[in-house]
N, C-alpha and C positions, 0 to 999 in steps of 0.2 A: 659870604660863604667862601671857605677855603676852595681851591682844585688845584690841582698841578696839571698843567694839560701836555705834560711828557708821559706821566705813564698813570693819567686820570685817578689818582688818588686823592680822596677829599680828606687825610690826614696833614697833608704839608702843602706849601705852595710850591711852584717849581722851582725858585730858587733854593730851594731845601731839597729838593728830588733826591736821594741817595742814588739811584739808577743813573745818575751825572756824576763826571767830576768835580765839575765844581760845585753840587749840590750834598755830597762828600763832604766834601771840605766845609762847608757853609756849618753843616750839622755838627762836624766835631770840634767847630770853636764858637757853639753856641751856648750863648749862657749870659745871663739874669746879672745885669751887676749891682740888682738894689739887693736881691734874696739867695741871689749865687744857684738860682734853679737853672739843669741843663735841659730843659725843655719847653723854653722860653726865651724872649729877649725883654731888656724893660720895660718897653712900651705894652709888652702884653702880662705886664706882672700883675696878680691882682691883690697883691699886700700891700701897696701902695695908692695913695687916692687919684682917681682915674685915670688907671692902671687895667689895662685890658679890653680899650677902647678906642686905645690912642692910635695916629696912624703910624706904620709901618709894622704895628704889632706881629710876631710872628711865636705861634705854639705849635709844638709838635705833639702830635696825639701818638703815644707808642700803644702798639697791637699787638 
């Protein structure tokens, strides 16, 4: 299960926190280099075979 334990959000991990600098930054050079999705990284893409399992996977749920 996700949480970012900066500002307790189960949408991002903390190194994606927007409420941080570098989790700022982290979000606006995120992006999918199999499907070019920006709310995603490869490893959590899931147009690709197991894709969205892998580790490091990181999705951003927008609210």
């Amino acid at each position: 299960m996700m949480y970012c334990t900066y500002c307790g959000s189960r949408s991002h991990p903390t190194s994606h926190c927007p409420k941080t600098w570098g989790g700022s930054s982290a979000r606006t050079g995120l992006h999918c280099t199999y499907c070019g999705g920006r709310d995603h990284n490869y490893e959590a893409c899931t147009k690709h075979p197991g894709g969205g399992k892998m580790p490091g996977a990181i999705r951003i749920e927008r609210r």
